[in-house]
C-alpha positions as a Python dict, from the first residue, in 0.01 Angstrom:
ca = {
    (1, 'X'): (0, 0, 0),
    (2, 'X'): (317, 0, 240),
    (3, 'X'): (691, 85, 253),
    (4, 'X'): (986, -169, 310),
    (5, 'X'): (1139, -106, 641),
    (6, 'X'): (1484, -24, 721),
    (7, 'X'): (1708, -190, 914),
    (8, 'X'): (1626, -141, 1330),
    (9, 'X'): (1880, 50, 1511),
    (10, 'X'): (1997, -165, 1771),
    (11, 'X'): (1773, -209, 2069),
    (12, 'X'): (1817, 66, 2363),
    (13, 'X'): (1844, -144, 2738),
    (14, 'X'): (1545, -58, 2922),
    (15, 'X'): (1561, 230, 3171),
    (16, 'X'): (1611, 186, 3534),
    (17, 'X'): (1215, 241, 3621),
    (18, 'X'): (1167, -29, 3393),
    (19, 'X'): (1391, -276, 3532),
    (20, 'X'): (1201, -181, 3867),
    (21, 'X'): (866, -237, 3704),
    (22, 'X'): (952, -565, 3554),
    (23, 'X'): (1092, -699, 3898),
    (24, 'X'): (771, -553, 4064),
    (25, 'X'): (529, -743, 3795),
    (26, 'X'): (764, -1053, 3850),
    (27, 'X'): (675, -1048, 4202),
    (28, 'X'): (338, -1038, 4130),
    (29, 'X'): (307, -1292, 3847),
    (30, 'X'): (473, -1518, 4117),
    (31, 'X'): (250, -1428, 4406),
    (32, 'X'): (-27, -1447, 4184),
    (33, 'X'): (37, -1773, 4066),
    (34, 'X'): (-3, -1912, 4403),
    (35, 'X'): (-364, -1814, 4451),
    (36, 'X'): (-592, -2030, 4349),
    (37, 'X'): (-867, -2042, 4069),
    (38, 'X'): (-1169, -1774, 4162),
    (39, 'X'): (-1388, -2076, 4235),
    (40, 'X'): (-1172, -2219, 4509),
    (41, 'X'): (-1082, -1852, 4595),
    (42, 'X'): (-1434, -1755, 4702),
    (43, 'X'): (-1488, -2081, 4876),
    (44, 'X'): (-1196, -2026, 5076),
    (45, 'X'): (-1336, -1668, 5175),
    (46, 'X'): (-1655, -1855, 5205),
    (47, 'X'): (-1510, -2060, 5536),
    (48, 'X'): (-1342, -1813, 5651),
    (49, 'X'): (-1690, -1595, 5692),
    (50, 'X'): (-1796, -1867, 5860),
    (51, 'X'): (-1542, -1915, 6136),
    (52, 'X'): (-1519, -1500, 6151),
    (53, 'X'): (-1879, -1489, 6214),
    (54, 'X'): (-1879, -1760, 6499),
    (55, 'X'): (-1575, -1530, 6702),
    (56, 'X'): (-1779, -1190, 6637),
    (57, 'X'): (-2111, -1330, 6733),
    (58, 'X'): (-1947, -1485, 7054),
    (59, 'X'): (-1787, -1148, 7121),
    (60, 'X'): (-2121, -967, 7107),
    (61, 'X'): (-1994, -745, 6793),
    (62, 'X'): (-2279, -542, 6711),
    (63, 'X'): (-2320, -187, 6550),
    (64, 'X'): (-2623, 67, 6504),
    (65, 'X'): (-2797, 152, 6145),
    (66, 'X'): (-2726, 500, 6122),
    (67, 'X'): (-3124, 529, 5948),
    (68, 'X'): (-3325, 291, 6116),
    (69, 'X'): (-3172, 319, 6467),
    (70, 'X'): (-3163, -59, 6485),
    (71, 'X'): (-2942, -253, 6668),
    (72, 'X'): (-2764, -466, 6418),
    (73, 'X'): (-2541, -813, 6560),
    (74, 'X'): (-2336, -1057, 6339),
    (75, 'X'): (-2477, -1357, 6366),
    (76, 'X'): (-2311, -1707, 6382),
    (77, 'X'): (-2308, -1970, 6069),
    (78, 'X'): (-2168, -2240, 6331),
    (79, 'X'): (-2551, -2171, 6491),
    (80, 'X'): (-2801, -2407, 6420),
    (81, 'X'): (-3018, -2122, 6227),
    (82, 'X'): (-2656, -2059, 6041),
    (83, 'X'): (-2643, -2453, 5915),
    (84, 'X'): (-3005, -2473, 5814),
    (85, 'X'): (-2885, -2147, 5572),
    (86, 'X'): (-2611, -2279, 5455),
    (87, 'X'): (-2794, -2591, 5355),
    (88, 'X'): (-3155, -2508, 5293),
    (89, 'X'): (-2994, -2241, 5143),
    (90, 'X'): (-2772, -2287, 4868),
    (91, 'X'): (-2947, -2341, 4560),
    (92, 'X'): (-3176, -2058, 4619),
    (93, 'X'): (-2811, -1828, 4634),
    (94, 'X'): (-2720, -1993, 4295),
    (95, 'X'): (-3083, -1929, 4125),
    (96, 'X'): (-3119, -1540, 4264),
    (97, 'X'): (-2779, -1462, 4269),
    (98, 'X'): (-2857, -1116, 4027),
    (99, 'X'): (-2568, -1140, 3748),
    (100, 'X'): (-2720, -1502, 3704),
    (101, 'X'): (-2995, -1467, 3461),
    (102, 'X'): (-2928, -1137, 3339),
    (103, 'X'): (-2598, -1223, 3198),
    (104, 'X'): (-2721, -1530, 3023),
    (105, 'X'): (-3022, -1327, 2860),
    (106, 'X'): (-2773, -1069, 2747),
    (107, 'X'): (-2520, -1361, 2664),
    (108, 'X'): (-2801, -1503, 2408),
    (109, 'X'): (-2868, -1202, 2199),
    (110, 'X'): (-2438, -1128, 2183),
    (111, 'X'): (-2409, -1488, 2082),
    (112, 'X'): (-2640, -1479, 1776),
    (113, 'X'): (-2466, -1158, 1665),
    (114, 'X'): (-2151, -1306, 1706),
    (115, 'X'): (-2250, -1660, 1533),
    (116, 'X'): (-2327, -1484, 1208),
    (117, 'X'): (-2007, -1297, 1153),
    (118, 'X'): (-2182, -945, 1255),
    (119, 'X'): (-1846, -808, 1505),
    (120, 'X'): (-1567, -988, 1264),
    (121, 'X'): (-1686, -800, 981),
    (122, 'X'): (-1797, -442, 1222),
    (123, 'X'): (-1449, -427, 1333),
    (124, 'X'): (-1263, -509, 1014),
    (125, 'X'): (-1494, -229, 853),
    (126, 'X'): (-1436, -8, 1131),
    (127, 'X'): (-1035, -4, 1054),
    (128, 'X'): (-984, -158, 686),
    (129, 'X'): (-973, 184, 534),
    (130, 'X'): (-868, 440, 736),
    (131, 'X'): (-598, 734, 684),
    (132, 'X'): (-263, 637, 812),
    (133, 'X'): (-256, 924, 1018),
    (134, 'X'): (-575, 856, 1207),
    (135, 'X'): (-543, 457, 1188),
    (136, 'X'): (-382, 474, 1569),
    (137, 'X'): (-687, 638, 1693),
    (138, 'X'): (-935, 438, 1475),
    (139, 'X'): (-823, 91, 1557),
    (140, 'X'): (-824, 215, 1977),
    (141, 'X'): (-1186, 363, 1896),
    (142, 'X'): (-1264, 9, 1694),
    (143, 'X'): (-1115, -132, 2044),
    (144, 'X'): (-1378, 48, 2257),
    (145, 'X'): (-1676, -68, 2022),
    (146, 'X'): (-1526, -466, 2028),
    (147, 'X'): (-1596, -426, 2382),
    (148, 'X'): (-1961, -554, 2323),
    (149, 'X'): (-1805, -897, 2183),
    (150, 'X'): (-1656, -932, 2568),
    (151, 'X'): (-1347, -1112, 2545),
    (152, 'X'): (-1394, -1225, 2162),
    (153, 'X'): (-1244, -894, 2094),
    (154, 'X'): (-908, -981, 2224),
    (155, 'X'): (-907, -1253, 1978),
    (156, 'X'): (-1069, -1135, 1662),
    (157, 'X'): (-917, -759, 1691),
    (158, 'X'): (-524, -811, 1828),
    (159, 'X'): (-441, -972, 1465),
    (160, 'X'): (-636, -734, 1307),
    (161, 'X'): (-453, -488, 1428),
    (162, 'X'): (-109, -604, 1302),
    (163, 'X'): (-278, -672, 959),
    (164, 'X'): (-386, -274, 965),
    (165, 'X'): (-77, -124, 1065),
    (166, 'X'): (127, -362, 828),
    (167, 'X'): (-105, -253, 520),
    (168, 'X'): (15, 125, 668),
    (169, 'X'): (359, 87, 660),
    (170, 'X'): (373, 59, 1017),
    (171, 'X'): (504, -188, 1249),
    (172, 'X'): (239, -476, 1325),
    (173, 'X'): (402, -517, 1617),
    (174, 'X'): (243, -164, 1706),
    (175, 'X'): (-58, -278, 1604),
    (176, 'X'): (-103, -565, 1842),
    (177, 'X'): (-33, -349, 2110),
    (178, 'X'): (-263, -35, 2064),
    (179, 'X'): (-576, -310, 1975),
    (180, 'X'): (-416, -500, 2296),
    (181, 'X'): (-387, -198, 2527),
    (182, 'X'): (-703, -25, 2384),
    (183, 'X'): (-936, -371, 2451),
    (184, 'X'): (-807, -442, 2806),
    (185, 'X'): (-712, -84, 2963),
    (186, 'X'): (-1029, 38, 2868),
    (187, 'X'): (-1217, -232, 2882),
    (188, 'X'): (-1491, -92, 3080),
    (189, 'X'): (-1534, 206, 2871),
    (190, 'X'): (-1746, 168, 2579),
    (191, 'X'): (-2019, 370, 2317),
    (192, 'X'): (-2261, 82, 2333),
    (193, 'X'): (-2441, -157, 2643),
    (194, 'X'): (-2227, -451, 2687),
    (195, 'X'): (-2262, -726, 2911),
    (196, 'X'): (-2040, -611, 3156),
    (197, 'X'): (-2267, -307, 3237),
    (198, 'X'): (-2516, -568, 3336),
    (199, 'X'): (-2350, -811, 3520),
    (200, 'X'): (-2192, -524, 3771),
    (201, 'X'): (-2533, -323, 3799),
    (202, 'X'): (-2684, -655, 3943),
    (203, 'X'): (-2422, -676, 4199),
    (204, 'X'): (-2408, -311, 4269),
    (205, 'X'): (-2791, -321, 4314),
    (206, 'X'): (-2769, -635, 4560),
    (207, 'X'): (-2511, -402, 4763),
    (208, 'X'): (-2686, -160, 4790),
    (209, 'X'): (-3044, -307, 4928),
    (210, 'X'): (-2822, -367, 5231),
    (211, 'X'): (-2882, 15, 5292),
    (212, 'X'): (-3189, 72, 5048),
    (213, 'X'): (-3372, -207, 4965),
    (214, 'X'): (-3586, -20, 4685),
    (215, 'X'): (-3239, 96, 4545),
    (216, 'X'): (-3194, 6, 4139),
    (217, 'X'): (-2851, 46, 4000),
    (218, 'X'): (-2965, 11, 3605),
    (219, 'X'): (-2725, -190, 3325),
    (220, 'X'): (-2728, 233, 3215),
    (221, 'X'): (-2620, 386, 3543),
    (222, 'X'): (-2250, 454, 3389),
    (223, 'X'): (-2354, 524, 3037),
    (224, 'X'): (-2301, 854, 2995),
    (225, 'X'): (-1956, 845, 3182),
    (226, 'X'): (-1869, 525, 2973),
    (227, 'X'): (-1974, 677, 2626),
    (228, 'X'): (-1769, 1020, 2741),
    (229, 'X'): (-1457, 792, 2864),
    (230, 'X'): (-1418, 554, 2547),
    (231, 'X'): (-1365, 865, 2327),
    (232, 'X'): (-1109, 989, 2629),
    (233, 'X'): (-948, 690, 2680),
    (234, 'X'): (-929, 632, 2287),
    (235, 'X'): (-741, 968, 2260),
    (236, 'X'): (-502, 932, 2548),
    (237, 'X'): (-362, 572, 2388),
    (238, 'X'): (-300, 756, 2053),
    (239, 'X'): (-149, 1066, 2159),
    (240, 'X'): (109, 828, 2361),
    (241, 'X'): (128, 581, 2121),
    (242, 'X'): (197, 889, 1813),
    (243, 'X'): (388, 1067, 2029),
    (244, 'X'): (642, 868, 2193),
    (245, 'X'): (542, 467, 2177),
    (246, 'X'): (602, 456, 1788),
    (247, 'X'): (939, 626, 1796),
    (248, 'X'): (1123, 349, 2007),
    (249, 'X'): (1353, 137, 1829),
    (250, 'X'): (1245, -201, 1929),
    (251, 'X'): (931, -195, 1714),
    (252, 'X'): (1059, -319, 1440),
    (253, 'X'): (895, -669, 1335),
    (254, 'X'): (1177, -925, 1244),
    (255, 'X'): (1082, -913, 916),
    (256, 'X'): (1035, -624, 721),
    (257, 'X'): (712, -485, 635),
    (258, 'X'): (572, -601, 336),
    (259, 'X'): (232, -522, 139),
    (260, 'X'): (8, -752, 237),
    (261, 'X'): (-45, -1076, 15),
    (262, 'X'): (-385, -1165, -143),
    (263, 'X'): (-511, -1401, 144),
    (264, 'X'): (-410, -1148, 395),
    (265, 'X'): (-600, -886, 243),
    (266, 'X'): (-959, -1096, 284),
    (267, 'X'): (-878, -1084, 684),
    (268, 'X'): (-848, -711, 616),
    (269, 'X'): (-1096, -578, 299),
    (270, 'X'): (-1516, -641, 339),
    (271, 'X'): (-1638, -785, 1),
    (272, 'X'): (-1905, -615, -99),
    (273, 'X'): (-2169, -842, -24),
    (274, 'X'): (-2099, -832, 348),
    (275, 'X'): (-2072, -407, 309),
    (276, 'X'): (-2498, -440, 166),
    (277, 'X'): (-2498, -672, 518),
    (278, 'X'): (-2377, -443, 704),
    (279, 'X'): (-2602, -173, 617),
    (280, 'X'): (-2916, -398, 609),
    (281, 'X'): (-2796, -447, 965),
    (282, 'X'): (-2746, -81, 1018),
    (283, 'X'): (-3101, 12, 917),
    (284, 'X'): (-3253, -284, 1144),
    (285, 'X'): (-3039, -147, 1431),
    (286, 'X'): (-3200, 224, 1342),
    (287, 'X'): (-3570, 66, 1316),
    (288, 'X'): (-3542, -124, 1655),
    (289, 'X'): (-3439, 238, 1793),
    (290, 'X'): (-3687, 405, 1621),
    (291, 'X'): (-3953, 219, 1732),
    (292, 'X'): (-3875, 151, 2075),
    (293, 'X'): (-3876, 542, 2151),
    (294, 'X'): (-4173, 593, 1939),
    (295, 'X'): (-4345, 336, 2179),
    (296, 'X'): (-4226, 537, 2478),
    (297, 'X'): (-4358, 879, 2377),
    (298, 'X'): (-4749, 846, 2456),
    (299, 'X'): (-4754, 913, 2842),
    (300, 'X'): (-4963, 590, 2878),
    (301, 'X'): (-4738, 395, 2682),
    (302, 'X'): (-4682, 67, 2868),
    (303, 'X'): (-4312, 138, 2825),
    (304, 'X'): (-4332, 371, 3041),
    (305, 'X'): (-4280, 403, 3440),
    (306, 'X'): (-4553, 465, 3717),
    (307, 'X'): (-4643, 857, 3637),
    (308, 'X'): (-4508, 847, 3292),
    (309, 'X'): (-4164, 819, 3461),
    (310, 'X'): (-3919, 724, 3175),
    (311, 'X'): (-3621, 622, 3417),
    (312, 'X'): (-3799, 400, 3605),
    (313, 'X'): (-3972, 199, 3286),
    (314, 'X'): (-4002, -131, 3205),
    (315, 'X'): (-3755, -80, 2947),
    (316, 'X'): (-3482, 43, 3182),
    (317, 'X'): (-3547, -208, 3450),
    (318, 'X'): (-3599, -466, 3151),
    (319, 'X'): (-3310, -372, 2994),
    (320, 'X'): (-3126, -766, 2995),
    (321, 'X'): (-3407, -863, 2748),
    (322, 'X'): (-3421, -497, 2515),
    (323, 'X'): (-3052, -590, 2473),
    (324, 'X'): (-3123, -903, 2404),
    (325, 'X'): (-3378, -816, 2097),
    (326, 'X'): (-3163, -584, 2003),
    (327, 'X'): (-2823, -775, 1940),
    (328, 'X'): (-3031, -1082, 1795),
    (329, 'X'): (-3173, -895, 1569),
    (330, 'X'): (-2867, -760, 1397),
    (331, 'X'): (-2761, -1098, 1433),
    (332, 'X'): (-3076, -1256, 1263),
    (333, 'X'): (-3067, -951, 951),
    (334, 'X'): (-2683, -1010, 886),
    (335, 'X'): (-2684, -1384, 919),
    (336, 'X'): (-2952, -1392, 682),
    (337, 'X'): (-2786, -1097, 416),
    (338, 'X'): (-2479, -1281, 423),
    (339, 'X'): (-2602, -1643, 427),
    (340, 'X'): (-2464, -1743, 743),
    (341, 'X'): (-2822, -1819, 858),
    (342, 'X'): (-3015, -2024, 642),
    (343, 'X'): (-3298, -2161, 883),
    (344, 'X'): (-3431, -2092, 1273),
    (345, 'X'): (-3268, -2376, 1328),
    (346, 'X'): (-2961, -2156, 1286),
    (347, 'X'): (-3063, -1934, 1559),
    (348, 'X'): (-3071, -2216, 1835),
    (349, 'X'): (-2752, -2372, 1752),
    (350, 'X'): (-2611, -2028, 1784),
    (351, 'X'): (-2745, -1985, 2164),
    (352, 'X'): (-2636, -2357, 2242),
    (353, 'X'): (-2286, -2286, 2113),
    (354, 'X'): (-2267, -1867, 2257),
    (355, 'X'): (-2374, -2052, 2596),
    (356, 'X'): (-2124, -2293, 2613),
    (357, 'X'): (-1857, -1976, 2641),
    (358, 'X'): (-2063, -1912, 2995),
    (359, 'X'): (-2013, -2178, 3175),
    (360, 'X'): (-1681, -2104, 3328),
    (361, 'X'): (-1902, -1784, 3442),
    (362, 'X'): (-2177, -2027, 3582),
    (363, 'X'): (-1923, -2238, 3738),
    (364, 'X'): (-1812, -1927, 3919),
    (365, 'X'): (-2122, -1762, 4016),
    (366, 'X'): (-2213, -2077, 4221),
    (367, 'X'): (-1889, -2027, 4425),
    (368, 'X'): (-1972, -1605, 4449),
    (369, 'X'): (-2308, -1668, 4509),
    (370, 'X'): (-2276, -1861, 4841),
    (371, 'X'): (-1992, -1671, 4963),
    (372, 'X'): (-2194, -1355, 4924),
    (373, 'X'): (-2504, -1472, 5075),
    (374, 'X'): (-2320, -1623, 5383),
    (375, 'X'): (-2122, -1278, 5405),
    (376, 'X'): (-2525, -1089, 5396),
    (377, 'X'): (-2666, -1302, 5660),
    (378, 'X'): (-2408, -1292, 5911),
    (379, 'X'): (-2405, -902, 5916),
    (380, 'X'): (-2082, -866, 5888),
    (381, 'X'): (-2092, -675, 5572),
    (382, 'X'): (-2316, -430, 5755),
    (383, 'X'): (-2122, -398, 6046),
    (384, 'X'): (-1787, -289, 5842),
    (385, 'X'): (-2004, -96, 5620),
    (386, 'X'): (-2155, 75, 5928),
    (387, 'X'): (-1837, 152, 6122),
    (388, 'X'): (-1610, 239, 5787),
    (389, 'X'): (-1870, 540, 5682),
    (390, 'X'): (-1828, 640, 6044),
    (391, 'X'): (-1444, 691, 6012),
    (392, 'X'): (-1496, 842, 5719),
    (393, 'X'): (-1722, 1132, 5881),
    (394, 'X'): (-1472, 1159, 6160),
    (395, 'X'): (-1174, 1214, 5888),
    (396, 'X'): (-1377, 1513, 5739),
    (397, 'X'): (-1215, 1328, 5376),
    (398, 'X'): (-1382, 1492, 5039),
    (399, 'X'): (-1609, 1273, 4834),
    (400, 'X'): (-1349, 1286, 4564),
    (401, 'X'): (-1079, 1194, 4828),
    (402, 'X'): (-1242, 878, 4939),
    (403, 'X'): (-1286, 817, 4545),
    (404, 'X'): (-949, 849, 4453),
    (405, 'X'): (-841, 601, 4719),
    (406, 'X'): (-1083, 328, 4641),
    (407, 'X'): (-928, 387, 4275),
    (408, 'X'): (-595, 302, 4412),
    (409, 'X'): (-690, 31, 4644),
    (410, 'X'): (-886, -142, 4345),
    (411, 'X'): (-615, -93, 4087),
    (412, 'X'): (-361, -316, 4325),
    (413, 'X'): (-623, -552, 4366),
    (414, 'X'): (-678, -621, 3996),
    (415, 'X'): (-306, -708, 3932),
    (416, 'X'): (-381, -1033, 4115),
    (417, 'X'): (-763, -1038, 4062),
    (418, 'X'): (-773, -1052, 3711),
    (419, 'X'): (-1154, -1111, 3719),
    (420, 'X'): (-1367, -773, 3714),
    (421, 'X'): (-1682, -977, 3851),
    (422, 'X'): (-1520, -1134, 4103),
    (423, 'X'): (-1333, -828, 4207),
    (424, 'X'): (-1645, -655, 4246),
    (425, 'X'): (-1845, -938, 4381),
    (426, 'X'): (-1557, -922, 4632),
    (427, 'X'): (-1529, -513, 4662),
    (428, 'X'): (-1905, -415, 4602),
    (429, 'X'): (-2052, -566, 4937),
    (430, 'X'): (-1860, -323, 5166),
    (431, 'X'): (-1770, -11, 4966),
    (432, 'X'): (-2106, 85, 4813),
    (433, 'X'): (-2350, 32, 5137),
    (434, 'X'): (-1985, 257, 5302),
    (435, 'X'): (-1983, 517, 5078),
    (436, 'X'): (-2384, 530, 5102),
    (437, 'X'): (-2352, 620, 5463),
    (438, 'X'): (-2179, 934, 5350),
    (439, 'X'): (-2395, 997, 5042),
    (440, 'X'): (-2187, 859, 4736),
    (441, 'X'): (-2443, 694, 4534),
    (442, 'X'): (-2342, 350, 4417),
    (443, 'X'): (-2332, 425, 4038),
    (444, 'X'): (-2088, 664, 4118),
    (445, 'X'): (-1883, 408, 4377),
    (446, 'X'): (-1929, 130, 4038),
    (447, 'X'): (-1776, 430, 3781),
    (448, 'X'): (-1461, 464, 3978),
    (449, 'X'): (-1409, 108, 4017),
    (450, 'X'): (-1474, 63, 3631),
    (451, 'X'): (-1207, 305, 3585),
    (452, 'X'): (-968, 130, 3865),
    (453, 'X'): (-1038, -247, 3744),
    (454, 'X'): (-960, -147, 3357),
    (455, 'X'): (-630, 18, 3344),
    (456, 'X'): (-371, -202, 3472),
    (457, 'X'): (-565, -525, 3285),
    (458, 'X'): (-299, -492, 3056),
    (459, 'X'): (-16, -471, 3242),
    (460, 'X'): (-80, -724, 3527),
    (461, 'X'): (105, -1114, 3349),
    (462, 'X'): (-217, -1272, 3564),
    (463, 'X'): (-416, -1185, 3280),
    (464, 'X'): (-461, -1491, 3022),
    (465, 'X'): (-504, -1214, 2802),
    (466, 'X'): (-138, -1052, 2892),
    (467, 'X'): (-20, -1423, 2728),
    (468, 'X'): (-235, -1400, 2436),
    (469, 'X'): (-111, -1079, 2345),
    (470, 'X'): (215, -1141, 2403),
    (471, 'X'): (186, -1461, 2166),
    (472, 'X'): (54, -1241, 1829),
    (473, 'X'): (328, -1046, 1915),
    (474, 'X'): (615, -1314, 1909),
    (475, 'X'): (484, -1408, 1535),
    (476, 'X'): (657, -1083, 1452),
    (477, 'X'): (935, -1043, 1695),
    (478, 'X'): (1018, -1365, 1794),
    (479, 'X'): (1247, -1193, 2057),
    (480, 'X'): (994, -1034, 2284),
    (481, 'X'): (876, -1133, 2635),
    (482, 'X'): (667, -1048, 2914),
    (483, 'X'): (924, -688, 2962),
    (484, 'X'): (901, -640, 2617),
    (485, 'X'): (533, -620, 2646),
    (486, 'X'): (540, -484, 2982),
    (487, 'X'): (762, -167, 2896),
    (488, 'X'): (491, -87, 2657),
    (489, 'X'): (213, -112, 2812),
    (490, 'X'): (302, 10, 3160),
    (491, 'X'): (362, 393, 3025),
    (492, 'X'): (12, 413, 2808),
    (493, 'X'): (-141, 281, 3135),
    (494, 'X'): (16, 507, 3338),
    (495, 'X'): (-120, 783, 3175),
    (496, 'X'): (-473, 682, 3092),
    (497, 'X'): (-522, 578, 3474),
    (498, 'X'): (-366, 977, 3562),
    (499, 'X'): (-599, 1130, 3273),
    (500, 'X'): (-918, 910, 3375),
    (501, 'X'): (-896, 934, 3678),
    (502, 'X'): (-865, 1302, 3696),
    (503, 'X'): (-1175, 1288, 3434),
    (504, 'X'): (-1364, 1071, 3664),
    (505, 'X'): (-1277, 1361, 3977),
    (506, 'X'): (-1386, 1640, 3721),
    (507, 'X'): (-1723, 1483, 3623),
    (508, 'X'): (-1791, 1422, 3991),
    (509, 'X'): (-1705, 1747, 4088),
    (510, 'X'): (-1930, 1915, 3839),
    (511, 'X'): (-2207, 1661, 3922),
    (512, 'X'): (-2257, 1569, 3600),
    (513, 'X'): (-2484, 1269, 3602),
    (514, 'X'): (-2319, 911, 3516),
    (515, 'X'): (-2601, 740, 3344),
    (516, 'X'): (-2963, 689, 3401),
    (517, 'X'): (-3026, 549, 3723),
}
């Protein structure tokens, strides 16, 4: 099932751009470094809102809402009415901070399909026998599905993909990096819901009550866009993977490719019983779909909306708990083809244990949660909000303009800011009530910044993720290091940031709509 290797020409010295690029991500591994953890960072932010609010409020900063007419002041959290927030305060931010509940509800369902071996097996299915000449393009494609497993995919798929491209013929070395690259610079492009799409519509949708308090973003707001991109974004890594990544020189494991031995091929091969799973799952998955819209076609269905209205259903607006049903149930069917559930007993050690991997997310929504109601009450979001849209107008700037440069802005921010909710959490409070002012609509401020905050995730050497990759890699080429990684990955994400980008501009342009919101 593979060929022997030759020898590797000797290794070409990286070019001058690289040597730049590598000095560049230096700098910002070190300056990174010196930031601390997201927790403390928000707290920090936290006091400094306070003490920013005291010196506006005691300048008499104030602005006017351009809708309402009303006179809007920052306020003071050094005020007595500012302590009494802060205090009374607090654990009402932590228990209504949006992402809070939905992302656990989500995090249950995800966690019983991933407890019963439903992903492992998807994605080794998805790959395991695939043409050679469409196995680049199948394993970034497998990458854009893995996405619903969040940041298990980094960890189940990056071997994976060495074991794939060795059974090819092909460097595994390659491997890593497409499954690598594919994951993290299109990690908010995906064919399915994920978590992610409902952890930044809650924090879109608290933005944006600052201009429209009846304003929904829904966990589908970016669907469409994020179904069109994954296909996009899974084309652009294997034409520049095919076409120039695989002919360097330096891909060449240190070791020569060798069929793969009997224990590798379980990793790789489903046995036949988990192939019946897998369609058993497949039909439940169909059935839950089935139903659902069958339940949603009367015009008095329940399901439905006030006047019938389909986008503005219980099921859209409900969607944390549909998804929820949804992945558990696949879950539940496969557990229980393949054995891997033998009791409902099963079930709840699967939620205790998929819980577990939120708490560092709990731990940090506490810290975001404060910081972001202390930044609400003292106005000050509204005043820079206000003031920003009017600069805007005054600039005469494009829609697509203004776009562009929040995509830049944002893509230099997550080089240091690894974390997409706390870049958002961070980002979201000013630029979607801004770009309201001048009628952007905040699904279409949250698809550019899922475009911005994907691409250089695998480039940035903040990202734990950067290390993780770099480690699989090292079992076959003991030589590399962070430039070794880095001159691969900083060309394919050159080019999918250019080509999505530019998609992004064209499906604005054309007003195409970006999900159901």
């Amino acid at each position: 099932m593979s060929a022997t290797a030759t020898e590797p020409p000797p290794t070409e010295p990286p070019s001058r751009a690289l040597r730049t690029a590598f000095r560049a991500f230096a700098t910002i591994e070190k300056v990174g470094n010196k930031l601390p953890h997201p927790f403390w960072l928000f707290w920090i932010l936290a006091g400094v809102v306070i003490v920013l609010s005291a010196i506006l409020a005691a300048a008499g900063v104030s602005t006017v809402h351009p809708g309402t007419h009303e006179t809007i002041k920052v306020q003071s959290l050094l005020s007595k009415a500012g302590v009494t927030t802060m205090v009374e305060g607090a654990v009402e931010n932590f228990a209504t901070f949006p992402p809070l509940a939905t992302i656990l509800v989500v995090g249950f369902g995800i966690a019983v399909a991933e407890a019963s071996g439903l992903f492992t097996t998807l994605l080794r299915r998805l790959v395991a026998r695939v043409p050679g000449r469409y196995l680049t393009f199948a394993l970034s494609m497998t990458a854009m599905v893995a996405h619903v497993a969040g940041d298990a995919a980094y960890v189940t798929l990056i071997p994976l993909g060495a074991l794939v491209f060795r059974a090819a013929g092909r460097s595994p070395v390659l491997g890593c990096i497409v499954a690598y690259v594919s994951i993290s610079a299109g990690y908010d492009a995906s064919p399915s819901l994920t978590t992610t799409d409902v952890l930044l519509s809650s924090i879109s949708t608290a933005a944006a009550h600052t201009i429209d308090p009846h304003h929904t973003v829904s966990a589908v707001a970016n669907y469409f866009f994020g179904l069109a991109s994954s296909v996009l974004v899974a084309l652009v890594i294997t034409l520049v993977v095919d076409k120039v990544i695989s002919k360097r020189s330096d891909l060449a494991p240190d070791e020569p490719v060798r069929t793969l031995s009997a224990e590798e091929l379980k990793v790789v091969e489903v046995t036949p019983e988990q192939r019946r799973a897998l369609r058993m799952t497949g039909l439940a998955a169909a059935g839950f779909i089935a139903v659902l819209t069958v339940a949603m076609i009367p015009a008095n269905s329940p399901l439905r909306g006030e006047h019938g209205s389909l986008v503005e259903s219980p099921v859209i607006s409900g969607m944390s708990i549909v998804l929820f049903l949804f992945f558990a149930l696949l879950g539940w069917v496969y557990g229980r083809s393949t054995g891997t559930f033998r009791a409902a007993g099963d079930i709840v050690d699967a939620l205790v244990e998929g819980t577990r991997t939120y708490a560092p997310i709990l731990v940090l929504f506490f810290a975001i949660s404060q910081f972001l109601a202390y930044f609400k009450w003292t106005n000050i979001g509204n005043v820079i909000a206000i003031q920003g849209a009017e600069s805007l107008k005054e600039m005469h700037l494009s829609g697509w303009t203004v776009l562009v440069g929040i995509a830049v802005l944002i893509t230099f921010m997550n080089l240091v800011i690894t974390s997409g909710s706390a870049l958002w959490a961070l980002a979201a409070p000013v630029l979607i009530p801004m770009l309201m002012l001048i009628g952007i609509e905040p699904q279409t401020t949250q698809a550019v910044y899922r475009v911005a905050d994907s691409v250089t995730n695998c480039v940035t050497p903040m990202s734990p993720y950067f290390a993780m990759a770099l480690g699989f890699i090292q079992q076959h080429k003991k030589s590399a290091g962070i430039g070794t990684l880095a001159s691969f990955t900083i060309p394919i994400a050159a080019v999918v940031w250019v080509v999505w980008v530019a998609f992004f501009v064209a499906w604005y342009l054309l007003g195409l709509p970006f999900g159901i919101s």
